[in-house]
C-alpha positions in Angstrom: -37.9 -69.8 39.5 -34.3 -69.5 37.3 -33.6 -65.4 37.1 -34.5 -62.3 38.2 -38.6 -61.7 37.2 -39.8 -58.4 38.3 -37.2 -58.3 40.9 -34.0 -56.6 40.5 -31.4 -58.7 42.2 -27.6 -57.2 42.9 -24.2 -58.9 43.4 -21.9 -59.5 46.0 -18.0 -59.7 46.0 -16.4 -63.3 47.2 -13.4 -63.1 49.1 -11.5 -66.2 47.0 -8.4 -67.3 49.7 -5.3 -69.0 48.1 -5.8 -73.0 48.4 -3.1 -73.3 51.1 -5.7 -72.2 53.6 -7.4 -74.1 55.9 -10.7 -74.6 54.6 -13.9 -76.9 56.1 -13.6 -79.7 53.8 -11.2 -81.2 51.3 -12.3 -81.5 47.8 -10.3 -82.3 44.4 -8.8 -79.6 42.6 -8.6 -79.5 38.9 -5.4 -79.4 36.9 -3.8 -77.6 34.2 -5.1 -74.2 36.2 -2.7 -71.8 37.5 -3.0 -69.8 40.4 -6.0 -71.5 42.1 -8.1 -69.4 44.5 -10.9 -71.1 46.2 -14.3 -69.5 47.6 -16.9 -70.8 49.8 -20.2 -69.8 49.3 -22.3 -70.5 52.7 -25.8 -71.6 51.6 -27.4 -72.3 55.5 -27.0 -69.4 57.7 -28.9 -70.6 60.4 -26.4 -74.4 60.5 -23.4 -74.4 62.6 -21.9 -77.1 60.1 -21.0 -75.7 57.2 -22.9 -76.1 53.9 -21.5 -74.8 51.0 -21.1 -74.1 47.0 -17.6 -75.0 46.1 -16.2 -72.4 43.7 -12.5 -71.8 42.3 -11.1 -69.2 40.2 -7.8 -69.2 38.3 -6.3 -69.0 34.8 -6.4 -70.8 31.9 -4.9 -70.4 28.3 -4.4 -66.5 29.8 -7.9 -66.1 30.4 -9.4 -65.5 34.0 -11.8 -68.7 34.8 -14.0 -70.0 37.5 -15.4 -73.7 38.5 -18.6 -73.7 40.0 -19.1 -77.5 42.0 -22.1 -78.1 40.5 -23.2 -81.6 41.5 -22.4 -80.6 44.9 -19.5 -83.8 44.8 -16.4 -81.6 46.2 -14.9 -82.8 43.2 -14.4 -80.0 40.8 -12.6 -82.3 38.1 -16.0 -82.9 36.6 -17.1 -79.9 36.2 -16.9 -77.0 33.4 -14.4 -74.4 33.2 -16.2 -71.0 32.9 -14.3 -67.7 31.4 -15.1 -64.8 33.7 -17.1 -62.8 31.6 -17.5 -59.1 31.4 -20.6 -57.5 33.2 -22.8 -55.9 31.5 -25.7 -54.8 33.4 -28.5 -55.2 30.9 -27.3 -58.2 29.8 -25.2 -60.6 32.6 -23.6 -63.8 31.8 -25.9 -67.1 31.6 -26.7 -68.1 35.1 -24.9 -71.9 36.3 -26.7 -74.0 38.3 -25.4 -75.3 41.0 -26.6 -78.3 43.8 -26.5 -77.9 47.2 -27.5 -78.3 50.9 -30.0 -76.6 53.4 -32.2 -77.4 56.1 -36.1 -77.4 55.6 -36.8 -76.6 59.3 -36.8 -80.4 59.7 -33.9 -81.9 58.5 -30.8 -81.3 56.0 -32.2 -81.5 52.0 -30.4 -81.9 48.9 -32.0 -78.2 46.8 -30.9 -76.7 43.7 -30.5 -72.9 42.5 -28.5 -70.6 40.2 -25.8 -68.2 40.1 -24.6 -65.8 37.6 -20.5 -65.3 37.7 -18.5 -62.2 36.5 -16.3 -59.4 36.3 -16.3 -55.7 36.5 -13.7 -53.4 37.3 -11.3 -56.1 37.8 -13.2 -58.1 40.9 -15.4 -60.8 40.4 -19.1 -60.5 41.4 -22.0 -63.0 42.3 -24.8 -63.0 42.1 -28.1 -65.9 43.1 -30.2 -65.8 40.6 -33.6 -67.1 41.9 -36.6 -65.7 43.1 -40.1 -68.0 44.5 -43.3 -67.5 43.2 -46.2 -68.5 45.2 -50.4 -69.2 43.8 -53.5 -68.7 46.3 -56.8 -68.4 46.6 -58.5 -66.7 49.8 -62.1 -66.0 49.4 -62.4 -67.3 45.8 -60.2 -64.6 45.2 -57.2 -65.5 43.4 -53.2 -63.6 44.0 -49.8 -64.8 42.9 -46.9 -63.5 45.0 -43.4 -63.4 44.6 -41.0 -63.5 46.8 -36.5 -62.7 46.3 -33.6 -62.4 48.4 -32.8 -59.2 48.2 -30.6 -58.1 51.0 -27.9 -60.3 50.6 -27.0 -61.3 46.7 -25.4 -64.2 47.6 -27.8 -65.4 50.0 -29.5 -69.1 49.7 -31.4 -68.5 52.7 -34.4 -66.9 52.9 -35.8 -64.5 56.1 -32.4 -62.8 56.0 -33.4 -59.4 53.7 -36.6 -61.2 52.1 -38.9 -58.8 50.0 -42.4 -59.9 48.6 -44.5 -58.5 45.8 -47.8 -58.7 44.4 -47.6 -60.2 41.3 -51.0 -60.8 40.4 -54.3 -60.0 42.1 -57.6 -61.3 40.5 -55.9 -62.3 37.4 -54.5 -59.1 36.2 -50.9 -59.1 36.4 -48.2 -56.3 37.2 -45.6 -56.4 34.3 -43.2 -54.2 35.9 -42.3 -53.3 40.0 -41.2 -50.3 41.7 -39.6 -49.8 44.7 -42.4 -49.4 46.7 -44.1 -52.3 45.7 -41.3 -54.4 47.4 -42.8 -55.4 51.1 -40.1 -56.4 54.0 -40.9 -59.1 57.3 -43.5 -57.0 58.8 -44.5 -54.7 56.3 -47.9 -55.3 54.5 -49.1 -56.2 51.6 -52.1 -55.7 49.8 -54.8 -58.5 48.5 -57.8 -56.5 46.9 -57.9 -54.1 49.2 -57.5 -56.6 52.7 -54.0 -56.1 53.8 -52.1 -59.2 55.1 -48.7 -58.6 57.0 -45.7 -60.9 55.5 -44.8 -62.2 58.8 -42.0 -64.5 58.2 -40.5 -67.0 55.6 -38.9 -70.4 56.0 -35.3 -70.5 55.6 -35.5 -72.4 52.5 -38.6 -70.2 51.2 -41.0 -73.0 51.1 -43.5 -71.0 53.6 -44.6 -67.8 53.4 -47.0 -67.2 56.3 -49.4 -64.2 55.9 -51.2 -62.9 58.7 -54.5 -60.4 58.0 -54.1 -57.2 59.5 -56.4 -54.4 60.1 -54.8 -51.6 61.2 -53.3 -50.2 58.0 -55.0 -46.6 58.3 -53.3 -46.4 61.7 -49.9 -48.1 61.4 -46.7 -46.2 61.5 -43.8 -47.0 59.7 -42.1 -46.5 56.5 -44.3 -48.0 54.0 -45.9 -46.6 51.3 -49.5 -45.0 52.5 -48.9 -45.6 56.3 -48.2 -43.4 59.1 -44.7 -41.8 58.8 -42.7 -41.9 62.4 -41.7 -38.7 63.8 -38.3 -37.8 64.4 -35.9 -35.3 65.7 -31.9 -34.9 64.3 -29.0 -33.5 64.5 -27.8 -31.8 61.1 -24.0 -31.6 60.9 -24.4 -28.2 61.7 -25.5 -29.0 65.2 -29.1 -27.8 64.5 -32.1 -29.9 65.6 -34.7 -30.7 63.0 -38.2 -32.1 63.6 -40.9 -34.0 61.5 -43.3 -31.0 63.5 -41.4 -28.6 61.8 -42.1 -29.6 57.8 -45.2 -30.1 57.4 -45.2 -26.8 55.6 -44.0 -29.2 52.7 -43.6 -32.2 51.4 -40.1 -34.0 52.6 -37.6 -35.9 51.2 -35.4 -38.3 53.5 -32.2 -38.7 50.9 -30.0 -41.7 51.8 -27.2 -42.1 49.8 -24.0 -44.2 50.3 -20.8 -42.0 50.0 -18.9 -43.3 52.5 -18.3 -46.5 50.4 -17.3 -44.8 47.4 -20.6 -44.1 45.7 -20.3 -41.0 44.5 -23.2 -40.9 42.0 -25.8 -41.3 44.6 -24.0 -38.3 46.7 -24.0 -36.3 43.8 -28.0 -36.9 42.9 -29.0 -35.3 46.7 -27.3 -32.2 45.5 -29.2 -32.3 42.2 -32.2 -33.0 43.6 -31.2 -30.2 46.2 -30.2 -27.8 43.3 -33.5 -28.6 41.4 -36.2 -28.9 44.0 -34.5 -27.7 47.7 -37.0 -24.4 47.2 -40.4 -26.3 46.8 -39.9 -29.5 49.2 -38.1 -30.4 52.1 -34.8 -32.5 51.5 -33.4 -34.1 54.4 -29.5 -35.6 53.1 -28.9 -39.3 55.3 -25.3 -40.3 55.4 -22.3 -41.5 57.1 -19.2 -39.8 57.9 -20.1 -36.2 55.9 -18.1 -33.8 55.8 -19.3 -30.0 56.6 -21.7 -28.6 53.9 -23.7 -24.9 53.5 -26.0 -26.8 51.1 -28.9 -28.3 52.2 -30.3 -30.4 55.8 -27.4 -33.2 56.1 -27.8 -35.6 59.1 -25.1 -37.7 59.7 -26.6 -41.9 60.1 -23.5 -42.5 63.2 -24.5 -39.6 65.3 -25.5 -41.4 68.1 -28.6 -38.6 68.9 -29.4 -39.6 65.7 -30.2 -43.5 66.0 -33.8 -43.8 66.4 -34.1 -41.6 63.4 -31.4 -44.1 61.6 -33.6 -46.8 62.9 -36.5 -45.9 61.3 -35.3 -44.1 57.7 -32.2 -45.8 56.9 -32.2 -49.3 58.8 -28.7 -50.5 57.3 -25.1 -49.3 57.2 -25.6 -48.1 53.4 -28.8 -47.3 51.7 -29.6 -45.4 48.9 -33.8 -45.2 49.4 -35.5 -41.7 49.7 -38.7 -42.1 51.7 -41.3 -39.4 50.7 -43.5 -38.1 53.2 -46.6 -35.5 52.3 -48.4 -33.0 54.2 -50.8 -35.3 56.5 -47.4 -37.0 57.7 -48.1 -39.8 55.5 -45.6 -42.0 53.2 -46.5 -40.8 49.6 -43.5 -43.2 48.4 -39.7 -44.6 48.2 -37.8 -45.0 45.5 -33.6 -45.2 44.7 -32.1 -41.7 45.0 -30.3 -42.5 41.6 -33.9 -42.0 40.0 -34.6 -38.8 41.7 -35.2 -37.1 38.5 -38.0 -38.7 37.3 -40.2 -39.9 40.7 -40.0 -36.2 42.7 -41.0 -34.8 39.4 -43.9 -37.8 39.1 -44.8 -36.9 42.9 -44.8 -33.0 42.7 -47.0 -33.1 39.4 -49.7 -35.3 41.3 -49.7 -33.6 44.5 -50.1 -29.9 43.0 
């Protein structure tokens, strides 16, 4: 399906090389553009030949444009010229569409997908602009899934990041979706009450396979409802802190992403810390932080600290809070940029 649905898909930033590089195929540069930088946009992880979107950026008529190969010919002479629009978030430029190759399992097919081009802050984002839908019936019971890359932005193959949702179950349809209704590989989801683990998806995202699972009231893990895993870190301040130890309270696992820069999603832990640090547990996940009286900060590169990592932050930056009540059970998870509004949901329903 063309766009983003229910799911909220991101960008990436292309590394566009000057043309006198050496690049894996030739193709046929347009003229009339100056300063012609070219990109490669890898649609087949899993192939050791590479498969690719052609893309060029350069200027025109003093305006910043881009070429986008869409017929997949490697000749970008018959193709538009694009001007590199402004992003704005709530409103993106129109999505190009754009042929190219990827295996099915089997063999190497011609497919076909969308991307939406632009700039912000002076470097030029992408973003894939496609998510799957998929229509079933198990026991005369009818669901609709759906299915996006979400990991990777810029990523035409599936398995690498994949989330699924529950779109629909017996007809009734979700209009919107939260963080926790996004499942990963291995996480469950639910189908009128009979969970289903989402076991893996083909690298094109033609096959979904589902597998029924009964152990949802004993699993562990970091989804919503399950089991939270225990854990024992090292705070920055060389303290050891156990899951044994805060049960007292409801707790918080904070990640946020300062060490590239983010500084909103710092700055929201020590709101949250500010508004709430008396009445629940907050636990601030992190790399490279620097000394701090305020608050429980656990630093994600201490090596004591990697099963924890592991288990609550699972990549190099992540901004996800994972809630975890009383009975050591995952209430929820939601972006630590919308703190304000889910603990507040979460403390109102629990007391």
């Amino acid at each position: 399906m063309k766009g983003n649905g229910l799911f909220d898909l991101g960008f990436g930033f292309p590394k566009f090389k000057d043309t006198i590089n050496t690049f894996s195929n030739s193709i046929v540069y347009p003229k009339g553009i100056k300063n012609l930088k070219r990109y490669q946009l890898k649609t087949d992880f899993k192939e050791t030949k590479d498969y690719n979107v052609e893309m060029l950026l350069g200027n025109k008529n003093d305006k910043q444009v881009f070429i986008v190969d869409e017929n997949n010919n490697k000749d970008l002479t018959d193709d538009l010229v694009r001007e590199c629009e402004k992003i704005i978030w709530n409103s993106p430029p129109k999505a190009v569409k754009c042929e190219y190759l990827i295996s099915n399992g089997k063999q190497i097919i011609k497919d076909s997908s969308w991307l939406c081009i632009g700039s912000s802050k002076g470097k030029i984002l992408i973003g894939k602009r496609e998510h799957l839908i998929g229509q079933f019936t198990i026991d005369n019971e009818n669901f609709e899934i759906g299915v996006a890359g979400y990991r990777n932005p810029m990523s035409f193959t599936y398995g690498f990041g994949s989330k699924i949702s529950v779109l629909s179950t017996l007809g009734v349809k979700k209009d919107t979706l939260i963080k926790s209704d996004l499942m990963s590989i291995g996480e469950l989801i639910n189908l009128n009450n009979k969970f289903y683990r989402f076991e893996s998806i083909s690298r094109k995202g033609d096959l979904i396979t589902l597998i029924k699972d009964e152990t949802f009231k004993t699993k562990i893990g970091t989804q919503k409802g399950i089991i939270a895993p225990t854990f024992e870190a090292i705070t920055i301040a060389g303290d050891t802190i156990r899951s044994s130890d805060l049960n007292n309270k409801i707790t918080v696992i904070a990640n946020s992403c300062g060490c590239g820069g983010d500084k909103k999603s710092t700055e929201a832990f020590y709101e949250m810390e500010k508004s709430y640090g008396n009445s629940i547990n907050i636990l601030h996940v992190d790399s490279n932080l620097e000394k701090s009286e305020i608050g429980i900060q656990i630093d994600s590169e201490e090596k004591f600290n990697k099963e924890f990592y592991d288990n609550y932050r699972k990549q190099y930056c992540s901004r996800i809070c994972y809630v975890i009540g009383k009975d050591n059970r995952i209430i929820d998870k939601f972006d630590i940029n919308e703190w304000k509004t889910e603990i507040t949901k979460i403390i109102k329903e629990k007391n």
